[in-house]
C-alpha positions as CSV (number, residue, x, y, z in Angstrom):
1,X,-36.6,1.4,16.6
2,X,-35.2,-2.1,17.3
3,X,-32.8,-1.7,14.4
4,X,-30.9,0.8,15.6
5,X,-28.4,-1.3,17.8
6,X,-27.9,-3.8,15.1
7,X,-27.3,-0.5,12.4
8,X,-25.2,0.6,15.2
9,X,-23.3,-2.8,15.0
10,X,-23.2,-3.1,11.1
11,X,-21.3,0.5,10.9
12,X,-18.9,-0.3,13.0
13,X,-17.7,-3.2,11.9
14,X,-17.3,-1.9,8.2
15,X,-15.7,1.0,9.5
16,X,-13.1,-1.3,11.5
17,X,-12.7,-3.0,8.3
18,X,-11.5,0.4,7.0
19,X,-8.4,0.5,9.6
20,X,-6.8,-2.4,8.3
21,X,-4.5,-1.8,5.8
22,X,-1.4,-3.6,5.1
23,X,2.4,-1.7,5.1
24,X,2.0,-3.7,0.8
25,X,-0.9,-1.6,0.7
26,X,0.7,1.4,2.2
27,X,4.2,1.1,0.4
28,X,2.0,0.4,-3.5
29,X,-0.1,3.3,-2.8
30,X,2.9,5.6,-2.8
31,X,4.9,3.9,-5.4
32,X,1.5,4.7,-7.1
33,X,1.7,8.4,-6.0
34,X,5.3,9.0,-7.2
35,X,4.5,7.2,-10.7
36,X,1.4,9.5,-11.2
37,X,3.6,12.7,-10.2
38,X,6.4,12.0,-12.5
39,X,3.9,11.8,-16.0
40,X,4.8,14.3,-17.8
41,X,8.5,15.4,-16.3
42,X,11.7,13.6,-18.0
43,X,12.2,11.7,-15.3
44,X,13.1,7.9,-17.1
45,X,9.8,5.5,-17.1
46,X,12.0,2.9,-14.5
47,X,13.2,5.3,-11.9
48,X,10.8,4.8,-9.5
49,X,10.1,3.0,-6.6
50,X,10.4,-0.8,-7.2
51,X,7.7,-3.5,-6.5
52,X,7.0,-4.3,-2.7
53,X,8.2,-8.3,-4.0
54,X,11.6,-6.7,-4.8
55,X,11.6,-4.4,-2.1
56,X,10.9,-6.7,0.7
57,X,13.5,-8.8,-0.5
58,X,16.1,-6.2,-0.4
59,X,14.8,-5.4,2.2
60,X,14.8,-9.0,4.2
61,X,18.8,-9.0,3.1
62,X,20.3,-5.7,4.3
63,X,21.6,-5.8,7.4
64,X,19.7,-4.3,10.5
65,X,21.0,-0.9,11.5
66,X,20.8,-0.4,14.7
């Protein structure tokens, strides 16, 4: 019974763990998504998304539009 408050603890801070995810993360998990979708279409191998380096740079240049 004394465990319980530091199971309590231990759960929590794994699952607070869980929350943080990065906009990389984020942006490479969809890339992901739309590569996985397009096996097996005739879409061309290089017409996805680019890699979050390249993208971030492109990015980092364009004007803000606001």
């Amino acid at each position: 019974m004394r465990h319980k408050p530091l199971i309590a603890l231990t759960l929590l801070t794994g699952l607070t763990g869980c929350g943080l995810t990065s906009s990389q993360a984020v942006y490479e998990g969809i890339r992901a998504q739309e590569k996985a979708n397009a096996v097996g279409t005739n879409a061309p191998p290089n017409q996805g998304l680019p890699r979050y380096d390249q993208y971030e740079k492109e990015r980092s240049t364009r004007p803000e539009t606001r």
